[in-house]
N, C-alpha and C positions, 0 to 999 in steps of 0.2 A: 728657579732652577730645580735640578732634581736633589733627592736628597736618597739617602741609603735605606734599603729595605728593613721592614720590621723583623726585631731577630731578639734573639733573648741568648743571654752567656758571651755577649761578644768582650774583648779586650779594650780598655777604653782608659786613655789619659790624658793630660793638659803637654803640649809640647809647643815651642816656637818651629814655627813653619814660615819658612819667607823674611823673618825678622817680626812675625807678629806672632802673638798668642792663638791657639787653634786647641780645640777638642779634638782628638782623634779618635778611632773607632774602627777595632779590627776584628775582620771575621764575627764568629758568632754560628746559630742556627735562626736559618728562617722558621718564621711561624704558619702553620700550626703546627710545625717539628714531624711530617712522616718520617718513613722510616728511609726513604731513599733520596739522594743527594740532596738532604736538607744544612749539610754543611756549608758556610761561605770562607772565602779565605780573599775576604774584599779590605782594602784598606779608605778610609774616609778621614776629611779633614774637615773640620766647621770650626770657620770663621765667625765668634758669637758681633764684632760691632759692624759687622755687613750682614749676617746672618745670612752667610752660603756655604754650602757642600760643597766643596772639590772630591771627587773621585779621583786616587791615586792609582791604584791597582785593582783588576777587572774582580767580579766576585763569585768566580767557580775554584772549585778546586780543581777539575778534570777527573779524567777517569780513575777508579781505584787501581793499583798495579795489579798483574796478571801473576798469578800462582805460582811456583817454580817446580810445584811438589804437592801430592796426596798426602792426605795423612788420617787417618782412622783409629780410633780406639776403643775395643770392646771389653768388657768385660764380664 
């Protein structure tokens, strides 16, 4: 199966999923970290005694929000 992309910083803990034991694995940055939409905000479950990925939730964030307002400061 598939498994989640290579990332570095993501959130990661032991939780029962299903009634079984599951490593999870959330978000993070893809590698090699540029500077533009290298964010994920993917959630992952691994099952270590079948040793499978389920993918919970998709791994974009979406767009950044749109501006409301300028703002400038000189001195």
């Amino acid at each position: 199966g598939t498994a989640p992309s290579a990332r570095f910083m993501p959130g990661v803990s032991d939780i029962l999923y299903q009634g079984k034991q599951h490593l999870a694995v959330f978000a993070g940055e893809t590698l090699p970290g540029s500077t533009k939409r290298t964010t994920l905000n993917d959630l992952w479950v691994f099952e270590p005694s079948s040793a499978v990925w389920t993918e919970l939730f998709a791994p974009t964030c979406g767009e950044p929000p749109v501006p409301e307002e300028d703002v400038s400061v000189s001195t």
